[in-house]
MISEZA-116649 format. One record per residue: residue in three letters; x, y, z of N, C-alpha, C in turn; residue number from 1. Coordinates in steps of 0.05 Angstrom, whole numbers, plus 5000, padded with zeros to 4 digits. Example, Ala and Ser with C-alpha at 12.3 -4.5 7.8 and 13.67 -1.06 7.14 Angstrom:
MISEZA-116649
   resn    npx    npy    npz   capx   capy   capz    cpx    cpy    cpz   resi
    ALA   5264   4886   5156   5246   4910   5156   5264   4934   5156      1
    SER   5257   4955   5142   5273   4979   5143   5258   5001   5157      2
//
This chain:
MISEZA-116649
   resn    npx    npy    npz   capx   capy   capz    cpx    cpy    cpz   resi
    UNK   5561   8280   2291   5569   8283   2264   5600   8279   2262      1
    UNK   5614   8292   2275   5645   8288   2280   5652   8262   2279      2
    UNK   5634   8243   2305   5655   8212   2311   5639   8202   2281      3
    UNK   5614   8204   2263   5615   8194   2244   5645   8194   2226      4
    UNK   5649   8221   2219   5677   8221   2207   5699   8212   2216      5
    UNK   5705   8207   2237   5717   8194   2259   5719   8172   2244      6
    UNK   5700   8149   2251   5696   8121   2250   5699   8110   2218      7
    UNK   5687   8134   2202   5695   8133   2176   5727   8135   2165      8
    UNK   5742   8147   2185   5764   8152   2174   5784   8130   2189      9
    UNK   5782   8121   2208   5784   8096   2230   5787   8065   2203     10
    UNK   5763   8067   2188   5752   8045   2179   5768   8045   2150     11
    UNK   5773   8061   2139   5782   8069   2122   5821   8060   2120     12
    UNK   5822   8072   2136   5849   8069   2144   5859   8034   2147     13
    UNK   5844   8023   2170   5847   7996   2167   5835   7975   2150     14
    UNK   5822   7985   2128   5814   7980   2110   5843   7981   2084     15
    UNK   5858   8000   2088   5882   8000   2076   5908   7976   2080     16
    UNK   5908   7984   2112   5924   7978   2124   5926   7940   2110     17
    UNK   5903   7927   2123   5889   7900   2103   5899   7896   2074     18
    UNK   5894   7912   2065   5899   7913   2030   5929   7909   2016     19
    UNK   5946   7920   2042   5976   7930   2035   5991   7897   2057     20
    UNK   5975   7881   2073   5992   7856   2083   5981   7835   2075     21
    UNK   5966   7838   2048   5953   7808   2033   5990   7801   2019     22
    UNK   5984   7778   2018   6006   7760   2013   5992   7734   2007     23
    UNK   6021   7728   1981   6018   7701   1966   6026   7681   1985     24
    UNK   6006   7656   1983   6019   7636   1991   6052   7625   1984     25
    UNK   6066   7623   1962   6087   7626   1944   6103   7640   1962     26
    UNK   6098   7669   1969   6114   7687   1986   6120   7683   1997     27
    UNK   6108   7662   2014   6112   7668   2052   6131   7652   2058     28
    UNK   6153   7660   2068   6179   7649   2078   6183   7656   2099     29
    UNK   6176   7647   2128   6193   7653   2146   6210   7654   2157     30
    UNK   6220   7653   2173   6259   7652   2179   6257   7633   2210     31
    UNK   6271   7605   2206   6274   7600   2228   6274   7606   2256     32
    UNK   6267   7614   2273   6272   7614   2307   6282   7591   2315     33
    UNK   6272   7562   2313   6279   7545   2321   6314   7536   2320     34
    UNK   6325   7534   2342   6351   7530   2333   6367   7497   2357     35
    UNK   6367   7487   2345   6372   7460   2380   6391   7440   2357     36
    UNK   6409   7433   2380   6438   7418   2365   6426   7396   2356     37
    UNK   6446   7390   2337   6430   7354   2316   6442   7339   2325     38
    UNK   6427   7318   2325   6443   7286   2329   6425   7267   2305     39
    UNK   6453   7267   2291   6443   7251   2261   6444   7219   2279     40
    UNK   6428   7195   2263   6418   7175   2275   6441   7159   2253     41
    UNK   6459   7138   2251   6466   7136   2231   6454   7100   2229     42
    UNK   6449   7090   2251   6425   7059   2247   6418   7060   2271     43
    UNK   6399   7043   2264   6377   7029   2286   6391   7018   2318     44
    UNK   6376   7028   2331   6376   7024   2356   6378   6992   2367     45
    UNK   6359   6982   2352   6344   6956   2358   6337   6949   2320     46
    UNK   6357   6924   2318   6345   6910   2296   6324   6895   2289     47
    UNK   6310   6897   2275   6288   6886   2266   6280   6859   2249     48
//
């Protein structure tokens, strides 16, 4: 009877937890990690 309440309150909980990290597509911005030095191209290698 206990781990019923248990599992009920388990389920419940991450049942919340779910409810409170829905997110808009629109929202979602993440923040770069990627970081590596640039080398702008300014012409062609080989003309065409």
């Amino acid at each position: 009877m206990l781990r019923t309440y248990a599992l009920a309150g388990c389920l419940l909980i991450a049942g919340a937890s779910l409810a409170q990290q829905k997110m808009d597509f629109e929202k979602y911005d993440p923040v770069s990690t990627l970081k590596v030095p640039e080398h702008p191209v300014s012409r062609a290698k080989f003309p065409l």
